[in-house]
C-alpha positions in Angstrom: 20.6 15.6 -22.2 20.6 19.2 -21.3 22.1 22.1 -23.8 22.1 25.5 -22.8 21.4 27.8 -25.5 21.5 31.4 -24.2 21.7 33.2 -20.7 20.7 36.5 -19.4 23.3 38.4 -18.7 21.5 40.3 -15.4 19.6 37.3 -13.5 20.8 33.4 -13.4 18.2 32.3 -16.4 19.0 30.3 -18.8 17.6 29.6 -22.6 18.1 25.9 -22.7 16.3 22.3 -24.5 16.1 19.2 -22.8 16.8 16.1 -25.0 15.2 12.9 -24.0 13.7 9.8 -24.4 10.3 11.1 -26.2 11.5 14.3 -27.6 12.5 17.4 -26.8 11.4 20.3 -24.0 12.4 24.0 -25.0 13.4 25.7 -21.4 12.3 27.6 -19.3 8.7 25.4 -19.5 5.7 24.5 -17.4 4.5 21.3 -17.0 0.8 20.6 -16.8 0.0 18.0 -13.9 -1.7 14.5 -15.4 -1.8 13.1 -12.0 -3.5 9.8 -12.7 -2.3 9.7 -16.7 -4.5 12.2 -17.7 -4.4 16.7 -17.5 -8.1 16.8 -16.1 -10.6 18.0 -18.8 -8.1 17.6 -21.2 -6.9 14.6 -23.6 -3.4 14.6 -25.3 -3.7 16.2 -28.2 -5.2 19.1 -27.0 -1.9 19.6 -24.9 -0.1 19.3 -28.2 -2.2 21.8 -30.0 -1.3 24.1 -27.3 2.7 23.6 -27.8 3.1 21.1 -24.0 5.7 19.2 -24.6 5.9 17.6 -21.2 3.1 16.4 -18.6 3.8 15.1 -14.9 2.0 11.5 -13.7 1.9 11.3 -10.5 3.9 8.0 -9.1 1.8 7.6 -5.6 -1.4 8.1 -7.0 -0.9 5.7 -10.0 0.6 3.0 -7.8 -2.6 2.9 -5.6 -4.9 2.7 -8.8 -4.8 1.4 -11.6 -1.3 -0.5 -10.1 1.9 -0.2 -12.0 1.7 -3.6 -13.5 -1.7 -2.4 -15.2 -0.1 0.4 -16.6 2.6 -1.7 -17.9 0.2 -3.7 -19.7 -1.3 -1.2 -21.5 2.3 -0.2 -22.4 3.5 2.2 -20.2 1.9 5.5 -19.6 3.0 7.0 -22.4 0.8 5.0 -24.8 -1.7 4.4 -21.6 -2.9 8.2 -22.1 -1.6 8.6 -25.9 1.3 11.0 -25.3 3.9 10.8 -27.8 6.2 13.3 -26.1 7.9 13.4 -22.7 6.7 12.7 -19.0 8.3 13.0 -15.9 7.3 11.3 -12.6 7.6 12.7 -9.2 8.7 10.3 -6.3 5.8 9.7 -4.0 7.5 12.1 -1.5 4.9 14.8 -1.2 1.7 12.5 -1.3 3.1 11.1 1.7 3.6 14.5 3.2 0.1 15.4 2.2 -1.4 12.2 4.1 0.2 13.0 6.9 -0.1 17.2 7.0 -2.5 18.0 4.0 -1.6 20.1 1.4 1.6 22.9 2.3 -1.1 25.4 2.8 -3.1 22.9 5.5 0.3 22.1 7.3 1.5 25.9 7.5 -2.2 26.8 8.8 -1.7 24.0 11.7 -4.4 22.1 9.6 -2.7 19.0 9.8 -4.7 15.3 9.0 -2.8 13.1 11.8 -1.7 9.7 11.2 -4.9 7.4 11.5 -7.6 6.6 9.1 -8.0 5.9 5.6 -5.1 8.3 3.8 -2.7 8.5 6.5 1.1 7.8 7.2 1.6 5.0 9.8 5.5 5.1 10.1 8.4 6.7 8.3 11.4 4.8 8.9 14.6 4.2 7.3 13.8 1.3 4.8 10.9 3.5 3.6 7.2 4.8 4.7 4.5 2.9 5.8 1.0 4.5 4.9 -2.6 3.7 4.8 -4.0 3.8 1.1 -7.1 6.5 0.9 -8.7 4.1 -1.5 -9.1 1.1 0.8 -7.6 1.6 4.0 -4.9 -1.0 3.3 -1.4 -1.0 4.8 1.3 -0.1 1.9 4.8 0.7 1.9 6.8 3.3 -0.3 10.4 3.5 -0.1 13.6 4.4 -2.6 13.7 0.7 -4.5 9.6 1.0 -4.3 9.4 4.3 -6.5 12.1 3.5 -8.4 10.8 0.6 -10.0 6.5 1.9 -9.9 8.7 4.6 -11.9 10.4 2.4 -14.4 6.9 0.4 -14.9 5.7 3.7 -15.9 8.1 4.1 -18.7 8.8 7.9 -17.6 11.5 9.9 -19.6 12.6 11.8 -16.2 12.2 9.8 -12.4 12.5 12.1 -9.4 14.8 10.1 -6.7 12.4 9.6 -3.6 12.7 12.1 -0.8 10.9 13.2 2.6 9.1 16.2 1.6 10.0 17.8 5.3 6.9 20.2 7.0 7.3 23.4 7.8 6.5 23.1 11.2 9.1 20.7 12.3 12.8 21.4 14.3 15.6 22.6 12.6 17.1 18.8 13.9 14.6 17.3 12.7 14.8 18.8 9.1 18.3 18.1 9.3 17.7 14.0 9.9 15.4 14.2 7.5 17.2 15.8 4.8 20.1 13.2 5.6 17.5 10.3 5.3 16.9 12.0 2.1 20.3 11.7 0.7 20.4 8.4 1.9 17.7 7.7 0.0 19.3 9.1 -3.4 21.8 7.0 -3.5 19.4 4.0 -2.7 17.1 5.3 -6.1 20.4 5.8 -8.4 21.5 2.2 -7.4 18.4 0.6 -8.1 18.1 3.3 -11.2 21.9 1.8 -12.1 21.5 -1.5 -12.1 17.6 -1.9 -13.0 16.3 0.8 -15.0 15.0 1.7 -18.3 17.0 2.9 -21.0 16.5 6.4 -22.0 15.0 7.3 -18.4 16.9 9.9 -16.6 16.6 10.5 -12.6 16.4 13.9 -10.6 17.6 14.0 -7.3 16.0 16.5 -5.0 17.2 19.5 -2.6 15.8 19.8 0.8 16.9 21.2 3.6 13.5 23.4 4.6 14.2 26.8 4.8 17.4 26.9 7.0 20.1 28.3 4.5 22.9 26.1 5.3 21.1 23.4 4.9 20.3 24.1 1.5 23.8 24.3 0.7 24.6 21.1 2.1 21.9 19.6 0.2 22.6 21.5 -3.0 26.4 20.1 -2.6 25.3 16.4 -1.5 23.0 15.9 -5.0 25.3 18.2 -7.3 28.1 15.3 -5.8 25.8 12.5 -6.7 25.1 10.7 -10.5 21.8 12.2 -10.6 21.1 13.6 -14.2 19.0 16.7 -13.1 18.2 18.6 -9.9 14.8 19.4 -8.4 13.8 21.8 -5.7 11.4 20.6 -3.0 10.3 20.9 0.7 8.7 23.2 2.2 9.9 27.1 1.0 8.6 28.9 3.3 5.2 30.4 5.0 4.7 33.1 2.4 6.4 34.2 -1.4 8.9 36.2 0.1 10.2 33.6 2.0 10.2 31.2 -1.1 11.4 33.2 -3.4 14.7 33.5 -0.7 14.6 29.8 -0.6 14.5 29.3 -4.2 17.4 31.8 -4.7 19.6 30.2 -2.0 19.1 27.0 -3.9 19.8 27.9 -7.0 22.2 30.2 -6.2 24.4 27.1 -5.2 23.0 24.9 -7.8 25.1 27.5 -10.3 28.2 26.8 -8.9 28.1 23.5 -8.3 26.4 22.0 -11.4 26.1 24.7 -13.4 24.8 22.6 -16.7 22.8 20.5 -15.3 18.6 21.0 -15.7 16.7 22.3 -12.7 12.9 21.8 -11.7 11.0 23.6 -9.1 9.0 21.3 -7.8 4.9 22.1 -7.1 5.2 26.3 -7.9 3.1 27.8 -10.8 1.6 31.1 -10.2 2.4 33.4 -13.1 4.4 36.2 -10.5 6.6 32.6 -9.3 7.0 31.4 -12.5 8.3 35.3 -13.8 10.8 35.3 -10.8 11.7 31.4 -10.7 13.2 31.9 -14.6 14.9 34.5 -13.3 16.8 32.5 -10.3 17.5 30.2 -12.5 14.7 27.9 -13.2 14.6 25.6 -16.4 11.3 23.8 -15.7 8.3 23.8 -13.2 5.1 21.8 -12.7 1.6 22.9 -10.9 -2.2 22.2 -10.1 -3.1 25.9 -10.2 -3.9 26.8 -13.9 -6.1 23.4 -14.1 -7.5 24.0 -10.3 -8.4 27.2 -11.0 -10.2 26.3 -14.5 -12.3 23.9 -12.4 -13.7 26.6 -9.6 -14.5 28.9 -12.9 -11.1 31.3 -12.3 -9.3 32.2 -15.6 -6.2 33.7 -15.7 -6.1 37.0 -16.9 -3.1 39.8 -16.7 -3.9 41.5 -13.8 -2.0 41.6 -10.9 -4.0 43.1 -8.4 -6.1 40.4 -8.7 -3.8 37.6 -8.4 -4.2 37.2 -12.0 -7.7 35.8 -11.5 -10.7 36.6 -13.5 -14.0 34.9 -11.3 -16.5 33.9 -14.0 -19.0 32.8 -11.3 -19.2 36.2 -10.1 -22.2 37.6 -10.8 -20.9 40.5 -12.6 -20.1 38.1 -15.6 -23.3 37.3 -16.3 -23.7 40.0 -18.9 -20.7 40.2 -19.8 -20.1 39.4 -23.9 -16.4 40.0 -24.0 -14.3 36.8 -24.8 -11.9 35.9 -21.0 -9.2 37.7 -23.0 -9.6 40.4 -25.6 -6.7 39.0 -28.4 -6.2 35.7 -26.1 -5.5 32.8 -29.3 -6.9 30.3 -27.3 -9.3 27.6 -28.4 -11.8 29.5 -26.0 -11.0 33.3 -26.7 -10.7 32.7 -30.8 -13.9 30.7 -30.8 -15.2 33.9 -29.0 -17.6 32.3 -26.3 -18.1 35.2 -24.3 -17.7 35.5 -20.0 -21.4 35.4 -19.5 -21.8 31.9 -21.5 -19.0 30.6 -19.6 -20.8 32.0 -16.0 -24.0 30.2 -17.3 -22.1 27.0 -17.8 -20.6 27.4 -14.4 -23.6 28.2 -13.0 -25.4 25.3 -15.0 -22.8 22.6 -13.7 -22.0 21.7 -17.3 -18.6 20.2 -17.9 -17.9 22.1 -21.0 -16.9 24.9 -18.7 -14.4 22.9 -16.9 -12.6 22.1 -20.3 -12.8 25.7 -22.1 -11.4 27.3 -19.0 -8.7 24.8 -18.8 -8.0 25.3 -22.6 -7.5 29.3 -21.7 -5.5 29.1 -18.7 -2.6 26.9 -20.1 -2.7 28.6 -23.4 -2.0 32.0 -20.7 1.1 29.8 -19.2 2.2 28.5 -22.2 2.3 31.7 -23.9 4.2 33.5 -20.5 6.7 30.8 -21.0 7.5 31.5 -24.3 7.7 35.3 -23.9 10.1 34.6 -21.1 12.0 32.1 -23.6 11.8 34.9 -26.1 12.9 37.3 -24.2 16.0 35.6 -22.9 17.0 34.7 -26.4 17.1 38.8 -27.1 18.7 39.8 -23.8 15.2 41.6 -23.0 14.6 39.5 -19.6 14.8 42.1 -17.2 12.3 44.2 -19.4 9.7 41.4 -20.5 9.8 40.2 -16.9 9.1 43.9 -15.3 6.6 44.0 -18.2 4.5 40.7 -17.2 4.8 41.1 -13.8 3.0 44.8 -14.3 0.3 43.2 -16.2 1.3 43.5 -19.5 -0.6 40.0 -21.3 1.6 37.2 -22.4 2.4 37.1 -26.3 4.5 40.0 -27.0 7.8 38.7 -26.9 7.5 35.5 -28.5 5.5 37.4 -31.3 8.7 39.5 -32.4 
C-alpha cells in the first residue's frame, strides 16, 4: 500500500507513493477538503488539472445530508462528485468535538457551544455519541460500527477508525479515559472493517493522547500494535505552533520506531509554515480548510511570511493594483493574468467568480509547495528548500529542476 521511495538523511521525511483503490498519491501531499462531496468553488476536474490526487469527504456531514444510502445510490462518492482518483474519509470524531466546543480555536479561546440546541452533543458514552443534528434538531447516534459502515457506503479508498477528538481544556484523567475509549473504539472499527468492509478500502487508526507526552507514546504504541493500515494524528496539539509542532514531533517521533513503513496523516493542519515543518517530522500526507477558507474571505496565498502568507484582495490598496496575485504563479488565475484590482472589484461586487479564481490560486500555491518539498527530498536538498520556503522564497523552484 505504502512504498517509501527516498528519505532525507537530516529530518524524519520521507519521499514515498500510496497505492490504493483509485490510484495512486505521490507523498508528502495535501489534501483539499470536499466536505459534502464537493472542494467548494471547485468541480473535479479542475482538482485534476492542478495535479490533486486525493480529496477528503467529510463522514458526519454526509451522513446527516444527503444520507449514506443516497450516496450509495448514486454509486458511491466517488462517481457521486465524478472523482476518478482516491478519497479518504475522516471518522465523525471532530464534528462531534466541534458541536460540543466549536472549532479548536473556539474551544482554546473558552468559546465553547454547550450541549443543548440544534448542533450539539447530548451524551458521549461507551457504545458511541449521542448528538443533536444541526440540520433538524433530531436525536442521532455515531459510534465505531456507525462510521464504519456510513464509510463503506461511501466507497472511500482510506476510512479513519472513529475516535474522541479530546479538548484542550480538559484533565489530564480525563484525556487519558478518553484516549483509552479511543483505542477501544479502534478495535471495534477494524472488526466491523474485518468482517464487513469493502475491498480495496484501507483504515487509519488515530493517535491521541492531547498534549501530555506519554500519552502520545502510549497511543502511538496501542495503534502501531493494532491491524490498522495507516496512522493519523489528531486531538488537540496544543494552544499555539510551538506547542504543535512538539506534539507533532513526539508523535511521529515514536511513530518511526514503531511502524516505521507505515503512511502517516496529520489530521486538520495546512498552513504553508506547518506543512514545511510537518514533512520534515515525518509527515506523508495532510488535509485542511485554510487554502479554500481563505479563497472565500478574498485572502490568496502569497510567499511572504511576515504576513502569514496572506495577500488581502479586499484591502483597499488592491484596487489599483494591475499585477496578477503572483508575478510567475502558473495558475489558471495568474497565467490568465486577471489582475489584484479585478479580483478586489469581484470581491467587493459579491460575484462568485472571485471565490473560484482565488481558490484556483491558492491550491495551485500548495500543490506546487508540495512538490518542491517532494523534489527536494528526492535530491537530498530538504534542509535547504525548506529554509528556503519558509524565508519566503515562492513555491516552484525545486520541482522545476
Amino acid at each position: 500500500m505504502f512504498e517509501i521511495l527516498a528519505r532525507c538523511s537530516q529530518s524524519l521525511a520521507r519521499r514515498g507513493v500510496l497505492r490504493l483503490a483509485h490510484g495512486t498519491v505521490q507523498t508528502p501531499a495535501f489534501v483539499p477538503l470536499a466536505t459534502r462531496g464537493a472542494v467548494k468553488t471547485l468541480e473535479a476536474r479542475d482538482l485534476a488539472a492542478l495535479g490533486y490526487e486525493m480529496v477528503l469527504g467529510n463522514t458526519f456531514h454526509l451522513m446527516l445530508a444527503p444520507g449514506p444510502e443516497l450516496v450509495a445510490a448514486l454509486g458511491g462518492l466517488h462517481e457521486m462528485m465524478r472523482w476518478p482518483a482516491s478519497i479518504i474519509t475522516d471518522s465523525g470524531g471532530f464534528q462531534v468535538f466541534s458541536l460540543g466546543h466549536g472549532g479548536v480555536a473556539d474551544e482554546i479561546k473558552g468559546r465553547g457551544r454547550g450541549a443543548d440546541g440544534a448542533g450539539a452533543v447530548l451524551r458521549i458514552e461507551e457504545r458511541g455519541v449521542r448528538f443533536r443534528s444541526y440540520i433538524d434538531g433530531a436525536k442521532r447516534f455515531i459510534g465505531p460500527e456507525t462510521s464504519m459502515e456510513v464509510q463503506a457506503a461511501l466507497g472511500s479508498d482510506i476510512a479513519l477508525a472513529f475516535d474522541e477528538c479530546t479538548p484542550f481544556h480538559v484533565t489530564r484523567d480525563y484525556t487519558a479515559r478518553s484516549m483509552e475509549r479511543t483505542h477501544r473504539w479502534l478495535a471495534r472499527c477494524l472488526d466491523w472493517h474485518g468482517r464487513h468492509g469493502p475491498p480495496g478500502q484501507v483504515v487509519y487508526g488515530i493517535v491521541q493522547g492531547g498534549v501530555e507526552r506519554d500519552l502520545r507514546q502510549v497511543s502511538a504504541e496501542a495503534v502501531a500494535a493494532s491491524a490498522c493500515d495507516g496512522i493519523a494524528i489528531g486531538g488537540s496539539l496544543g494552544a499555539d505552533k510551538a506547542q504543535m509542532h512538539e506534539v507533532v514531533g513526539w508523535c511521529t517521533s515514536a511513530l518511526h520506531r514503531l511502524a516505521p513503513e507505515r503512511p502517516r496523516h496529520l489530521l486538520g493542519i495546512g498552513e504553508i509554515d506547518d506543512l514545511v515543518i510537518g514533512v520534515q517530522a515525518g509527515i506523508d500526507t495532510f488535509d485542511c480548510a485554510m487554502p479554500t477558507r481563505l479563497a472565500r474571505h478574498g485572502v490568496a496565498l502569497v510567499p511572504d511570511p511576515g504576513a502569514r502568507w496572506r495577500l488581502d484582495l479586499t484591502a483597499s490598496a488592491r484596487r489599483t493594483e494591475t499585477a496578477p496575485i503572483l508575478d510567475g504563479c502558473p495558475c489558471p488565475t495568474c497565467a490568465a493574468g486577471h489582475s489584484r484590482g479585478y479580483l478586489h472589484h469581484l470581491f467587493r461586487a459579491r460575484e462568485m467568480t472571485a471565490l473560484r479564481l482565488v481558490t484556483l490560486h491558492n491550491l495551485a500555491f500548495i500543490a506546487s509547495l508540495m512538490a518542491d518539498l517532494r523534489a527536494a527530498i528526492e535530491t537530498g536538498g530538504l534542509p535547504e528548500a525548506a529554509a528556503a520556503l519558509l524565508a519566503g522564497a515562492a513555491p516552484g523552484s525545486w520541482s522545476a529542476r
